[in-house]
N, C-alpha and C positions, 0 to 999 in steps of 0.2 A: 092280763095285767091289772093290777089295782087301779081304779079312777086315779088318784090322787099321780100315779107314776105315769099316766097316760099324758099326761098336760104337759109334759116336758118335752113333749115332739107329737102332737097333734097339729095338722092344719089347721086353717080357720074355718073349714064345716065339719068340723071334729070327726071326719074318716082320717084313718090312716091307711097309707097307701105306700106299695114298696119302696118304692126311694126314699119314703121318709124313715122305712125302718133300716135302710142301709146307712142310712145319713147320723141314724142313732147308732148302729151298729158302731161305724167311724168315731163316732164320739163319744166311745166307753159308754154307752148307756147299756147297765152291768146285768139289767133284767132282759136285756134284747141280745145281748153277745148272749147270755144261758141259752136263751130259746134259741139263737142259731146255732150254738154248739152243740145242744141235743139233736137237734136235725139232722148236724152233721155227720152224729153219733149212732143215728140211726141209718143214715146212707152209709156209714162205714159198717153197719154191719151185712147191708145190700150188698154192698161191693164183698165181703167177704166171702158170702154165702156163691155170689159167681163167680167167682176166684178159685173157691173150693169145687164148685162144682165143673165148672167148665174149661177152669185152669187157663182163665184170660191173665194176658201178661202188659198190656199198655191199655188203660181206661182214660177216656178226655171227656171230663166235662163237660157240657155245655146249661146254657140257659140263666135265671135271673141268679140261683142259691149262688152262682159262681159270680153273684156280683160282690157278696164277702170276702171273696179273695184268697189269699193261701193262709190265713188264720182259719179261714173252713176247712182248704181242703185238708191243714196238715190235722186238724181232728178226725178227720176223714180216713188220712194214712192210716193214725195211730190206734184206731178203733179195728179197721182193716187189718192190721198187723197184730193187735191181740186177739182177732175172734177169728182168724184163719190158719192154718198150719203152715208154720214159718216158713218149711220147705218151697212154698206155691205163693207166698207171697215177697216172697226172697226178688223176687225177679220182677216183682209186680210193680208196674212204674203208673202213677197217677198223674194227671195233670190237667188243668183250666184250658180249654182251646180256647179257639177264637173263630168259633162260628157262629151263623146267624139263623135265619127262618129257614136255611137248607139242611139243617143238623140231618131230621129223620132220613130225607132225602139221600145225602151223603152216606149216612151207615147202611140205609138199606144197599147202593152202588155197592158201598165195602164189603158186605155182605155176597152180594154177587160176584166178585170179584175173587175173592177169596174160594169160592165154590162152585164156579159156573155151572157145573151140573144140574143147581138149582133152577137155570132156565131153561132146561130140558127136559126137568122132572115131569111135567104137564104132558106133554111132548109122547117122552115114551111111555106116561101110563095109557096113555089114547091107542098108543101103536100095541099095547099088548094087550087090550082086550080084544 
């Protein structure tokens, strides 16, 4: 950001620190909504790329970017929906959860759950050699 645009939501030991750029964000500050949009623009093309490839169909969210709200995520959708085959992203449903410091923890669970084989995998490669 230019010095001159920085003063408009610097604290008083002139760091910026996330809530304050969410707090601009809020408040049309039109140089900090760009940069969150680009961000956004760039996880939408994240989320495209595993959409296409692994043909996920519900993505939640989590952590500070989603503290922008759904003016993120729908850049998120819209990027996601031009840079993926419509077919795969047809179905593809986005959304902000509402989790906390358990996120990883939770997906890896999910993750097991969805494949439990995976907690055997160790298992039977031991019993086959």
């Amino acid at each position: 950001l230019h010095p001159r645009q920085r003063e408009t939501f610097l604290s008083p030991t002139n760091e910026v620190d996330f809530d304050e750029l969410v707090r601009a964000f809020q408040n049309g500050n039109e140089d900090i909504q760009r940069l969150v949009f680009l961000a956004a623009r760039y996880m939408g093309y994240a989320v495209a790329s595993l959409v296409g490839t692994l043909n996920i169909n519900h993505i939640v969210f989590v952590g500070e970017m989603t503290r922008f709200g759904e003016a993120w995520l729908e850049v998120v959708r819209e990027t996601m929906l031009d840079a993926a085959l419509s077919m795969l992203t047809r179905e593809t449903h986005l959304e902000i959860g509402k989790l906390d410091n358990n996120a990883t923890l939770l997906g890896a669970i999910a993750l097991l759950v969805s494949d439990y084989s995976l907690l055997l995998s160790h298992r039977l490669a031991k019993q086959r050699r």
